[in-house]
N, C-alpha and C positions, 0 to 999 in steps of 0.2 A: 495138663502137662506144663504150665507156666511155672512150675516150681521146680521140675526138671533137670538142674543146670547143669546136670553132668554127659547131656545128649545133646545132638544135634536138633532145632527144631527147623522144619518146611517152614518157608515163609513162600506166600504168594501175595501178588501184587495189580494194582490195578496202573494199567500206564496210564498217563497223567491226561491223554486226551479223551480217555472213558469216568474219569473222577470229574467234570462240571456239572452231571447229570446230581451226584451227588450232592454239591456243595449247593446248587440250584435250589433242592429236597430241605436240606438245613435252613437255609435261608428263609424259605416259604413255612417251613413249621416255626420257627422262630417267630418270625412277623404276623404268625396266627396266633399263638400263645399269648403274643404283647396286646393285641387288641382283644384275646377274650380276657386277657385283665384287667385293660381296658373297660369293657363293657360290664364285667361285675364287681367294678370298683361300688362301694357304697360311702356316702358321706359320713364320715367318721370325726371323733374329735376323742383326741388325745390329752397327754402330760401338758400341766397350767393351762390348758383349755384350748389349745392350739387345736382350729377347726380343717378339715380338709374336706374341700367340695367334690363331692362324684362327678363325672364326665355327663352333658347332657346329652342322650345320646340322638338327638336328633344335629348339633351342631357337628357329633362324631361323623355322624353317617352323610353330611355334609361334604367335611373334609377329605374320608376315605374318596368318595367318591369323585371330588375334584381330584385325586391324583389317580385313578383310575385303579384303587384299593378294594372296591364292592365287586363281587361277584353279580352278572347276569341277573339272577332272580332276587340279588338284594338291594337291587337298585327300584 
């Protein structure tokens, strides 16, 4: 019905102290997304020869876990 525009549409809402659960949600899928691209970066080499190193991932799982980024059994 979003093409509608000659009706009235319902709108419903969340009040804004039931929406951090959400943005929490975002947040947490995002910064999982980034480290499994993280993790299946491969070393590549590009245009004029320009090289890019893969993430090691023993110095990754270093760092995650200094900022307290590893899950339990990935530590």
């Amino acid at each position: 019905m979003a093409d509608a525009s000659d009706r009235l549409a319902n709108l419903q809402m969340l009040p804004n102290d039931l929406i951090d659960p959400l943005f929490a949600a975002t947040v947490q899928a995002t910064e999982e997304a980034v480290i499994n691209a993280m993790v299946a970066a491969e070393t590549m080499t590009g245009i004029e020869n320009h090289r890019v190193i893969a993430l090691p991932h023993d110095r990754l799982r270093e760092v995650l876990k200094k900022y307290n980024r590893l899950a339990q059994s990935d530590q």
